[in-house]
Structure formats: structure tokens, C-alpha cells
One Martini backbone bead per residue (centre of mass of N, CA, C, O) as a GRO file, in nm:
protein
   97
    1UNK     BB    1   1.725  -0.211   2.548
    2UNK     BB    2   1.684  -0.356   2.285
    3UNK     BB    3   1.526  -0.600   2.405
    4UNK     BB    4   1.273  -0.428   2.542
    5UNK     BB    5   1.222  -0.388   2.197
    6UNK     BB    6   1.142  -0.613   2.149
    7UNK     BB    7   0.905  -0.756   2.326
    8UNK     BB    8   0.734  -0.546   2.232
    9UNK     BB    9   0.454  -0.476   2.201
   10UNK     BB   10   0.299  -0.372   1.822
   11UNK     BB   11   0.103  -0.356   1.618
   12UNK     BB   12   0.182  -0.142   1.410
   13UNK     BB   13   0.454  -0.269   1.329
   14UNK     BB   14   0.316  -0.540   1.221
   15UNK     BB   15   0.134  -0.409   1.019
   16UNK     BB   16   0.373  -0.279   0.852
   17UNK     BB   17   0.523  -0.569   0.806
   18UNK     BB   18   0.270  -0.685   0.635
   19UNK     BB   19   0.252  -0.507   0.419
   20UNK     BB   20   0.569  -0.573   0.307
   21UNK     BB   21   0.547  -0.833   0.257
   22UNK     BB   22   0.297  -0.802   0.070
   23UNK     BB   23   0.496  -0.660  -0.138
   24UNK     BB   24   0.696  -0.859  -0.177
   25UNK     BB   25   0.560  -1.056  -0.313
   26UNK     BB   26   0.417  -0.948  -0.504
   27UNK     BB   27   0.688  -0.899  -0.644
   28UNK     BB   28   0.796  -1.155  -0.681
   29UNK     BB   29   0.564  -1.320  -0.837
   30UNK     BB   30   0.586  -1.156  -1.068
   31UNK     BB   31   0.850  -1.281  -1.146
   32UNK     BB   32   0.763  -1.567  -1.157
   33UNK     BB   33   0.568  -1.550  -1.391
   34UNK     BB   34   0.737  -1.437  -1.607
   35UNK     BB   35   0.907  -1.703  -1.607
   36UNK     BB   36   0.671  -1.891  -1.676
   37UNK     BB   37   0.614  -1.734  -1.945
   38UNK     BB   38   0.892  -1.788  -2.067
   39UNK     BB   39   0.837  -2.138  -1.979
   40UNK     BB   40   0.539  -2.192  -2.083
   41UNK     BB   41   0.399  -2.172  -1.792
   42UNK     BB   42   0.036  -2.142  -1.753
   43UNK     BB   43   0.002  -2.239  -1.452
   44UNK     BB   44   0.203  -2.076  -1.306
   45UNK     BB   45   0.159  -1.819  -1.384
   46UNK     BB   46  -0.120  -1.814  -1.247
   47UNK     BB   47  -0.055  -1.868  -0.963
   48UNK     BB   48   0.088  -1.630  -0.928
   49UNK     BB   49  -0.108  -1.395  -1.025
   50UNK     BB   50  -0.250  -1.464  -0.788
   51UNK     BB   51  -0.089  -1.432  -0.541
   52UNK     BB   52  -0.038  -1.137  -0.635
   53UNK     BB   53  -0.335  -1.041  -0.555
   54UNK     BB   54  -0.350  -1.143  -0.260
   55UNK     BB   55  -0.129  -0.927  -0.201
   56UNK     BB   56  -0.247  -0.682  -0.250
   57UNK     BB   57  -0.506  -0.735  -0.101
   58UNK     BB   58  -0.361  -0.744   0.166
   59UNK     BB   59  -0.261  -0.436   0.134
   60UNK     BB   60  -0.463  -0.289   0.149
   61UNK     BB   61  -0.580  -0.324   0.397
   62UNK     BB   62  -0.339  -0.236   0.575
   63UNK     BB   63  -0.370   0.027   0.468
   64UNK     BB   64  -0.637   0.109   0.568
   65UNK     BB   65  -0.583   0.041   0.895
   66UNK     BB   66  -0.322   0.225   0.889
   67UNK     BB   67  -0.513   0.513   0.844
   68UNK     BB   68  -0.697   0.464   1.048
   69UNK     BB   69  -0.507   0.445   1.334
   70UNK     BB   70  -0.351   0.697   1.271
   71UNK     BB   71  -0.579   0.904   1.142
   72UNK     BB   72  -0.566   0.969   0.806
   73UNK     BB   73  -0.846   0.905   0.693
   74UNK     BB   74  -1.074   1.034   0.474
   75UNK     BB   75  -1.309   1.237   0.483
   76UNK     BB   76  -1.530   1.359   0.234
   77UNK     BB   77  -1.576   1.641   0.327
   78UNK     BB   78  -1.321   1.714   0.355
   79UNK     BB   79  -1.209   1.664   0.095
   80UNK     BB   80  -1.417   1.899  -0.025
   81UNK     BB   81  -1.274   2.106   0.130
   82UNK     BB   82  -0.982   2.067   0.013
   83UNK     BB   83  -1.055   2.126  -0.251
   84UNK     BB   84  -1.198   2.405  -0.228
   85UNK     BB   85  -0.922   2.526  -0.130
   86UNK     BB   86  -0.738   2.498  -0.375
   87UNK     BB   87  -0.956   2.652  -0.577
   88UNK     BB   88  -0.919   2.904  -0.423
   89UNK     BB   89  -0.614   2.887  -0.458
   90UNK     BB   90  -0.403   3.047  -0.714
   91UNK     BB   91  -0.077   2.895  -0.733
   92UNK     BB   92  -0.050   2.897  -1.084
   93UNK     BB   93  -0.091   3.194  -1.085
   94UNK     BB   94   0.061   3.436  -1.285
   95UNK     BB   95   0.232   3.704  -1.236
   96UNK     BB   96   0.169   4.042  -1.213
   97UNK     BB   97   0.321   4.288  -1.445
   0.00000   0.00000   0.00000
């Protein structure tokens, strides 16, 4: 059974894996940065920086996809009616006593 589950296509679990891969990078990168600017290599620093900008820019995009994907991307209208519905429920006043 668990062949028959690696075997099968899946965009969503690629689209996750391509995410986290990209923040693995840039995570990286950001470390290999920092170890470049302790020895003074500001080529390799700056390589490492780009690195770094394109893989988060990279998951930007794929956190972007699997929330249209998902549908849980947020409509403007939505969020203004949920934020309206905060402020009407006054769950932080203190109990009258």
C-alpha cells in the first residue's frame, strides 16, 4: 500500500514540498552569508544574500498558490466583514462586577 501511495501524483504535497525546500535554502544561505562575512568574503556574502531573497521569494509565491489551492486565500470584502465582527464582540472587556 505504500508503494501504491509514492507512486501517485499529487501537485498539492509537491507544491508543500517545493515550499519548504525553499525555505530550507534560504535558510541556508542566510547561514552560509553570515559564515562568508566572518571570513571577510563580501562576493560570496552578496551570492549567498541573492540566494537567500530568491528562495523566499520563491516561497512566497508557492505560500500564495496553496492558499488560492487550498481556497483559503482571504477576499478584501471577507477580511473587512471578519474584522468588523472583532470589533463588535468585545471579548478583551474586562467583567462588570
Amino acid at each position: 500500500m505504500a508503494n501504491d501511495q509514492a507512486n501517485t501524483s499529487d501537485p498539492l504535497y509537491d507544491l508543500v514540498g517545493t515550499l519548504y525546500h525553499a525555505l530550507k535554502q534560504a535558510a541556508a544561505a542566510e547561514r552560509h552569508s553570515a559564515d562568508a562575512q566572518q571570513s571577510r568574503d563580501a562576493e560570496l556574502a552578496a551570492l549567498f544574500q541573492e540566494v537567500r531573497e530568491q528562495s523566499l521569494d520563491l516561497a512566497a509565491r508557492c505560500k500564495t498558490l496553496l492558499a488560492r489551492r487550498l481556497g483559503t486565500e482571504t477576499d478584501p470584502a471577507q477580511a473587512r466583514v471578519e474584522e468588523a465582527s472583532k470589533q463588535s464582540f468585545p471579548a478583551s472587556d474586562a467583567p462588570a462586577y
